[in-house]
C-alpha positions as CSV (number, residue, x, y, z in Angstrom):
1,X,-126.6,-28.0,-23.8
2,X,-126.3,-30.8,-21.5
3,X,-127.1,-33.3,-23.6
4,X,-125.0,-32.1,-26.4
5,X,-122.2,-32.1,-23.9
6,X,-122.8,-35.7,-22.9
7,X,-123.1,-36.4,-26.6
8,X,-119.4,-35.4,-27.1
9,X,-118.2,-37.1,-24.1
10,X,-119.7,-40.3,-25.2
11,X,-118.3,-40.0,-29.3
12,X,-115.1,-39.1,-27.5
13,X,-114.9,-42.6,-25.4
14,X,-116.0,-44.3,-28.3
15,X,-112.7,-42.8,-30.2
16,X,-110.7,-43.8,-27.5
17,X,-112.3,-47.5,-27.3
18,X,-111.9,-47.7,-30.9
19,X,-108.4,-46.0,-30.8
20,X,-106.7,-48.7,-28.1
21,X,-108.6,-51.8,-30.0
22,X,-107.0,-50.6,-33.2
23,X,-103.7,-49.9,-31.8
24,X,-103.6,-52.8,-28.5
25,X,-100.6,-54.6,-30.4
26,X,-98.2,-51.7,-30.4
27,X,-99.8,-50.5,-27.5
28,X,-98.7,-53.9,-25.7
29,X,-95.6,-54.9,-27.2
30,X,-93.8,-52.1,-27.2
31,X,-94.0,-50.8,-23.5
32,X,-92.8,-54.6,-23.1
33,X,-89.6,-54.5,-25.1
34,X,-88.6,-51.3,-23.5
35,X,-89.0,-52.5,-19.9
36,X,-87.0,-55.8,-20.9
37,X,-84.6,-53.6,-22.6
38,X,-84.3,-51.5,-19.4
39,X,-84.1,-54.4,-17.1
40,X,-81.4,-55.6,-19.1
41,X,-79.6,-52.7,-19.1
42,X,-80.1,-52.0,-15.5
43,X,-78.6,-55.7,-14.3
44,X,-75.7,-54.8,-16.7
45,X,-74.9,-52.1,-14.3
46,X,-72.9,-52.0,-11.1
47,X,-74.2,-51.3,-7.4
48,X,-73.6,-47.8,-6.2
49,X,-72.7,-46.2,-3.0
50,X,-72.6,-43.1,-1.3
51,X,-69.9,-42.4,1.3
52,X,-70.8,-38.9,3.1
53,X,-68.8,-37.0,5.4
54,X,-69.8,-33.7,7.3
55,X,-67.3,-30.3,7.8
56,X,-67.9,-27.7,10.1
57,X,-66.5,-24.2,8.9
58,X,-67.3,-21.8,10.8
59,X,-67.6,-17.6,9.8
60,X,-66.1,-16.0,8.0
61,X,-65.3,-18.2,5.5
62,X,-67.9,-21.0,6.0
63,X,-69.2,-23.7,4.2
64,X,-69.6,-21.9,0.7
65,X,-66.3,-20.8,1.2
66,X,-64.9,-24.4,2.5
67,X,-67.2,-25.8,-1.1
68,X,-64.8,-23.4,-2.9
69,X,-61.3,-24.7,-1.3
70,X,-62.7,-28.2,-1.8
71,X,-63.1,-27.8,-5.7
72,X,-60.1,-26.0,-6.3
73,X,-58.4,-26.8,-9.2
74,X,-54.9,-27.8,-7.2
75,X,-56.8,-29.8,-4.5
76,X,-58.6,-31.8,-7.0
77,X,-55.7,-32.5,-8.6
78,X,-53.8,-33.3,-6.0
79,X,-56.8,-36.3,-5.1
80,X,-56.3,-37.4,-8.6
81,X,-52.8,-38.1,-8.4
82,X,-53.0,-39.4,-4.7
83,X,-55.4,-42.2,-5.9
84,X,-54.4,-43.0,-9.2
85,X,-58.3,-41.8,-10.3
86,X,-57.1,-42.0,-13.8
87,X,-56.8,-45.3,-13.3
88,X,-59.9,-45.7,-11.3
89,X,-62.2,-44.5,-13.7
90,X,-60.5,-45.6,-16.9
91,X,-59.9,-42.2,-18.8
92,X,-56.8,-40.4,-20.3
93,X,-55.9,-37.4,-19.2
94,X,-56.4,-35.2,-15.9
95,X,-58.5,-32.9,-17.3
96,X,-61.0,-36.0,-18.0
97,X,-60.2,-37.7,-14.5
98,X,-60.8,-34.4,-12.7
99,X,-64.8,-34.2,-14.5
100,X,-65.0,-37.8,-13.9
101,X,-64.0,-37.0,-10.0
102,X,-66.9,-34.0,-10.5
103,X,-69.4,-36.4,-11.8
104,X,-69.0,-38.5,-8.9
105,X,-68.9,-35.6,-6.0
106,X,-71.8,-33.9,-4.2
107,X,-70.7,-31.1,-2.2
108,X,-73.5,-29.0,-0.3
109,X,-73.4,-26.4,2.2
110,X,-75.9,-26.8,4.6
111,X,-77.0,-24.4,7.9
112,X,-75.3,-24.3,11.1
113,X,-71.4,-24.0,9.0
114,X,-71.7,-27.9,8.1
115,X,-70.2,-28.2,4.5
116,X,-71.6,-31.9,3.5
117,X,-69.2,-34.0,1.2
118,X,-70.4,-36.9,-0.3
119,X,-68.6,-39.5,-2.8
120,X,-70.3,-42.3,-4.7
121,X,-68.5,-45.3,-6.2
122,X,-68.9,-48.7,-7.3
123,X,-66.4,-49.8,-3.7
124,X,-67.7,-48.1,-1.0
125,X,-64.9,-48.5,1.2
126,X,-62.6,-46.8,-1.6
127,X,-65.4,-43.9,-1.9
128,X,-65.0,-43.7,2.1
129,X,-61.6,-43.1,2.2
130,X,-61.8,-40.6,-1.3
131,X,-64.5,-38.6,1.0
132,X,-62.5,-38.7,4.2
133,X,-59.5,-37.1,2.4
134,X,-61.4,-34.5,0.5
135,X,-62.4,-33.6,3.8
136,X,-59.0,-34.0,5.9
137,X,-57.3,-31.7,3.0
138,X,-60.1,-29.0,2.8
139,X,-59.6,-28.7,6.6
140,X,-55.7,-28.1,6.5
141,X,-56.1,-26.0,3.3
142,X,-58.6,-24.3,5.6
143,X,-56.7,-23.9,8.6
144,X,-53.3,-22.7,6.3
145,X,-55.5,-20.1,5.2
146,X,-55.6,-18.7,8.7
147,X,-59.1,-17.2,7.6
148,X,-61.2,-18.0,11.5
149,X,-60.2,-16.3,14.6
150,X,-58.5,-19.0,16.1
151,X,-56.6,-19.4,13.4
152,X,-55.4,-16.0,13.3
153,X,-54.6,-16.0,16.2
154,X,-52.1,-18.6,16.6
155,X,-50.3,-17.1,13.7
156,X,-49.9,-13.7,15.2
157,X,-48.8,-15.5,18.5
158,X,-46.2,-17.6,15.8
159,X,-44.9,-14.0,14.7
160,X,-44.2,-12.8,18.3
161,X,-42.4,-15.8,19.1
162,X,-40.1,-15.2,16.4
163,X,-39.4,-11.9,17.9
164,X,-39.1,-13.6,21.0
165,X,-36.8,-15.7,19.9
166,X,-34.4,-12.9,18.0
167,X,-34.5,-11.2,21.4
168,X,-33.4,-14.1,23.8
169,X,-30.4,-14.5,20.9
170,X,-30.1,-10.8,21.2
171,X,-29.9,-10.8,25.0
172,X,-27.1,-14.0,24.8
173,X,-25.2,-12.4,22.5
174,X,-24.6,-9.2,24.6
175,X,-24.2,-10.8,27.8
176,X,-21.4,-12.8,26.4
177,X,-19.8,-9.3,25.1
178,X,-20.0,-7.4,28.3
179,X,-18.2,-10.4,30.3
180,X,-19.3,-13.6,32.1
181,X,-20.8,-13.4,35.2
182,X,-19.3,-15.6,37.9
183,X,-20.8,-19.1,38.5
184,X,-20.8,-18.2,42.5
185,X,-23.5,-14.7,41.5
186,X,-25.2,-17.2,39.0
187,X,-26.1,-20.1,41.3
188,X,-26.9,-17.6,44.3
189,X,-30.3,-16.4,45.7
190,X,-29.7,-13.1,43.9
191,X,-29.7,-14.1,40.5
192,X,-32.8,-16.8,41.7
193,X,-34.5,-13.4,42.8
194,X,-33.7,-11.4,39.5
195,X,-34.7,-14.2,37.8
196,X,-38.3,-14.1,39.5
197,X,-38.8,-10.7,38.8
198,X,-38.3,-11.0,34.9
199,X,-40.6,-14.5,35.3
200,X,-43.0,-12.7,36.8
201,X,-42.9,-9.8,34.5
202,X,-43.6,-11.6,31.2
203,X,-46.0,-13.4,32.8
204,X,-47.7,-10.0,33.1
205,X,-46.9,-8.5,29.7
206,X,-47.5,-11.9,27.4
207,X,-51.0,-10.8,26.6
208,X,-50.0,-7.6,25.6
209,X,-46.3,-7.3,24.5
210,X,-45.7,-4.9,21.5
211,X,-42.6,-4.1,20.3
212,X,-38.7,-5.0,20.6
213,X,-38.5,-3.3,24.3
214,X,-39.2,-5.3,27.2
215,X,-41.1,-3.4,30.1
216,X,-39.4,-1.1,32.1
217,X,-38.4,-1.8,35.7
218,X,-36.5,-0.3,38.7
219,X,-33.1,-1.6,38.1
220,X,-31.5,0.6,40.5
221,X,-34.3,-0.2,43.4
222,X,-33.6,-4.1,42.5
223,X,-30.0,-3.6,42.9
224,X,-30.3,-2.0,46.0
225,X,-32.5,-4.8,47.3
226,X,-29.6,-7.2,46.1
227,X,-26.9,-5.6,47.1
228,X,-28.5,-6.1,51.2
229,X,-28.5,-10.0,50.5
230,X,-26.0,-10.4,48.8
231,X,-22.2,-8.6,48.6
232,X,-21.4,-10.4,44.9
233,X,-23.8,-7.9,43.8
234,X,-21.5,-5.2,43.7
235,X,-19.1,-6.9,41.8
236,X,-22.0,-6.6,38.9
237,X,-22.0,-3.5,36.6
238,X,-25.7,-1.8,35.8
239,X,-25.1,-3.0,32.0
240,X,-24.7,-6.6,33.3
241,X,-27.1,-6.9,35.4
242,X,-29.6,-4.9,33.3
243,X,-28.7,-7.5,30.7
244,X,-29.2,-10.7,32.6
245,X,-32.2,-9.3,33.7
246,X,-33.6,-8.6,29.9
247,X,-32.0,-12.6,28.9
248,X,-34.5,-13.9,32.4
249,X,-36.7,-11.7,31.0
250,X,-36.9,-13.2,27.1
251,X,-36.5,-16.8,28.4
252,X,-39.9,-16.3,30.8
253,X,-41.3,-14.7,27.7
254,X,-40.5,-17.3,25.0
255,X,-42.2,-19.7,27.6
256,X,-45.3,-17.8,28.2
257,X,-46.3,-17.6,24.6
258,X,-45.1,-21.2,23.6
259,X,-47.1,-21.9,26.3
260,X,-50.2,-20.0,24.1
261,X,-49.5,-20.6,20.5
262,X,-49.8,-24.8,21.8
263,X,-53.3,-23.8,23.1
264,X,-53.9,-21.5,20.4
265,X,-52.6,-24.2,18.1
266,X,-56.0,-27.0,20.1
267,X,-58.2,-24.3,19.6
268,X,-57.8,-23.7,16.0
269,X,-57.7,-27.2,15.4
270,X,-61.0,-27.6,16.5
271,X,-62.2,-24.4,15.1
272,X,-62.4,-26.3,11.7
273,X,-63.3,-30.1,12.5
274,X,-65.1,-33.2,10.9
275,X,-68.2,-33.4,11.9
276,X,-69.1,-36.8,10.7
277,X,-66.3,-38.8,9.2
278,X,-67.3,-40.9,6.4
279,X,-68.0,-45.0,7.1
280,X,-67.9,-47.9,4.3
281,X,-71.8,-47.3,3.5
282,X,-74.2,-50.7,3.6
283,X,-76.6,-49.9,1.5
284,X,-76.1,-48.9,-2.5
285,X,-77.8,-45.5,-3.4
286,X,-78.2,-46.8,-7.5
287,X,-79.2,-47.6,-10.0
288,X,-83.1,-47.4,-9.1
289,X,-83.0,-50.4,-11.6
290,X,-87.2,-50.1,-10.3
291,X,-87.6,-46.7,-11.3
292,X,-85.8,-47.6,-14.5
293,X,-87.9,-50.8,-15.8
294,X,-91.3,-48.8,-14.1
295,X,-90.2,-45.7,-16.6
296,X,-89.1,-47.3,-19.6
297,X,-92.4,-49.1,-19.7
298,X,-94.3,-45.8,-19.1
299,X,-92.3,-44.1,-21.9
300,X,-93.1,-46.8,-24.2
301,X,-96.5,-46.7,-23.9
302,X,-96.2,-42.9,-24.4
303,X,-93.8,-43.7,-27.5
304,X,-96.6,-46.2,-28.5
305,X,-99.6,-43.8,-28.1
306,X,-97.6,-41.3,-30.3
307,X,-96.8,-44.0,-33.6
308,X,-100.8,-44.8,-33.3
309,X,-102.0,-40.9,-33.4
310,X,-99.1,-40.0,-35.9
311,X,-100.2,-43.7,-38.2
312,X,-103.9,-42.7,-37.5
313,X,-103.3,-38.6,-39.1
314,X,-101.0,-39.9,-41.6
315,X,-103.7,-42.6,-42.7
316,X,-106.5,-39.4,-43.0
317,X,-104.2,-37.2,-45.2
318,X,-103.9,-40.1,-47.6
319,X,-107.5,-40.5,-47.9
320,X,-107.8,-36.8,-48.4
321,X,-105.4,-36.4,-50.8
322,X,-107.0,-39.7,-52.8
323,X,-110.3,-38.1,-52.6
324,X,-109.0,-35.0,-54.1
325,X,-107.7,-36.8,-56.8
C-alpha cells in the first residue's frame, strides 16, 4: 500500500513538473502584466488620510445612540451644504453627495461611552475639520436632546426660572397696585431685615420649590419684630408688606436658581464632551499600493493556472471526440 501510495505521489509531481514546463510562459507573463497594471493603477491614485476624533456619550443614550444622531439624515445634510461636499467630491445631487460623505465615514461605538468618528480624504487637514464638526454638531444635537441627567436637569431648572420669573413680574405688578411704599421705609434697616428673611428663605427652598406659592412665614411675628425698630412700620398695611416680602422673596429666588441652571448648564456641557479632537493626520492610511501590486500578481498567477487547466481539459475532449470519430 505504501508503495502504491508513493507511486501516485511521484506520477502526481511529474504532472505538476510537466504541467508548469508546458504552461511557464503564461504562467510568467501574465502575473507580470497584472502587477505592472496594478502598479500603474495604484501611482494613478491619490494619498489618503484618516482624520479621527473621539465622543464620549454617556448612558442612556450612548455611543450607539450618539452613531444614530451622527447619521441622521438632517445632520448629514446639513455637513453637505456647510462644505460645499457636492463640490468636494464632484457628484450631482445631495442624495449622491450624502453616500459619497457615507463612503468616506467610519463611525464605531466603542466601550467605555466613546463613539469614534473617523473621516478620510485626499487633504487631511480638510478631513480634520469635516471630523471635528461631525463631532461638535453630534454633541449639541446631543445635548438639545436633553437625553443624560445633566442635561435634564438644567432644563427643568430652565422651566422653574420661567416661573420664577412670571412671579417676580407678578409680585411688581401688585406692589405697584396696592401703593408705593415710601423711599424713607425702603432705604431703612426694616426693609434690609425683611429683605434678609425672604434671601434667606429661597436660599432654603431653591432645591425644592414646587408650585406658584412661596413658603409660608410668620408675617404677623415679623411685623411685630419691625414695628420695635422701626415706627415707619406701622404706616405699612399687612397686604404691603406681605407683598414686598413675596417681590424680596422672588428676587432671592430668581438668583438662587440662575445661580444653578449656569452650573447645571458646566455640568451638562461636560456630560457630553470630545474626547480626542481630530489633528491634520501625518501619515496616509491608502492606497496599500504594496498590497495591491503583491495581489494582482498573486491573482494572475491564479488566473494563469486556470487558462492552463481549462486549455489542458479542452485539449483532452478534442482528442476524445477525434478518437470517437
Amino acid at each position: 500500500m505504501e508503495r502504491q501510495a508513493e507511486i501516485v505521489d511521484e506520477i502526481g509531481l511529474i504532472d505538476v513538473v510537466c504541467f508548469c514546463k508546458e504552461q511557464w510562459r503564461l504562467m510568467v507573463f501574465l502575473p507580470i502584466v497584472a502587477a505592472l497594471a496594478a502598479v500603474a493603477l495604484a501611482l494613478s491614485m491619490q494619498d489618503r488620510f484618516a482624520a479621527t476624533s473621539l465622543l464620549l456619550v454617556p448612558a442612556p443614550l450612548g455611543p450607539q445612540g450618539g452613531a444614530s444622531v451622527l447619521k441622521d439624515n438632517a445632520m448629514l445634510g446639513e455637513a453637505v451644504a456647510h462644505f460645499e461636499l457636492a463640490k468636494h467630491y464632484d457628484v450631482v445631487g445631495m442624495d449622491k453627495t450624502k453616500l459619497s460623505l457615507l463612503d468616506n465615514l467610519k463611525v464605531t461605538a466603542g466601550k467605555d461611552g466613546l463613539l469614534e468618528v473617523s473621516v478620510t480624504d485626499v487633504d487631511p487637514a480638510f478631513a480634520a475639520r469635516l471630523a471635528n464638526y461631525l463631532v461638535e454638531q453630534t454633541r449639541q444635537r446631543i445635548l438639545g436632546l436633553h437625553v443624560t441627567e445633566q442635561s435634564k436637569k438644567y432644563l427643568v431648572l430652565q422651566e422653574r426660572l420661567k416661573v420664577v420669573q412670571g412671579q417676580v413680574l407678578e409680585a411688581r405688578r401688585q406692589q405697584k397696585q396696592l401703593g408705593g411704599v415710601t423711599d424713607a421705609f425702603l432705604n431703612s434697616e426694616s426693609a434690609r431685615v425683611i429683605e434678609s428673611f425672604a434671601r434667606l428663605e429661597a436660599q432654603m427652598n431653591a432645591q425644592q420649590m414646587e408650585g406658584n406659592s412661596p413658603v409660608q412665614s410668620s408675617l404677623l411675628q415679623l411685623r411685630a419684630e419691625l414695628e420695635r425698630s422701626s415706627p415707619l412700620v406701622k404706616s405699612i398695611s399687612p397686604r404691603q408688606l406681605a407683598t414686598m416680602r413675596d417681590l424680596f422673596f422672588y428676587q432671592a429666588t430668581l438668583e438662587e436658581l440662575q445661580k444653578q441652571a449656569l452650573v447645571a448648564k458646566a455640568l451638562m456641557s461636560q456630560d457630553v464632551q470630545v474626547v480626542l479632537p481630530a489633528s491634520p493626520p501625518l501619515e496616509k492610511t491608502g492606497p496599500k499600493r504594496a498590497a495591491m501590486v503583491l495581489l494582482a500578481g498573486l491573482g494572475g498567477f491564479v488566473f494563469a493556472v486556470l487558462i492552463g487547466l481549462g486549455s489542458k481539459a479542452w485539449g483532452s475532449v478534442r482528442k476524445r471526440l477525434q478518437v470517437a470519430e
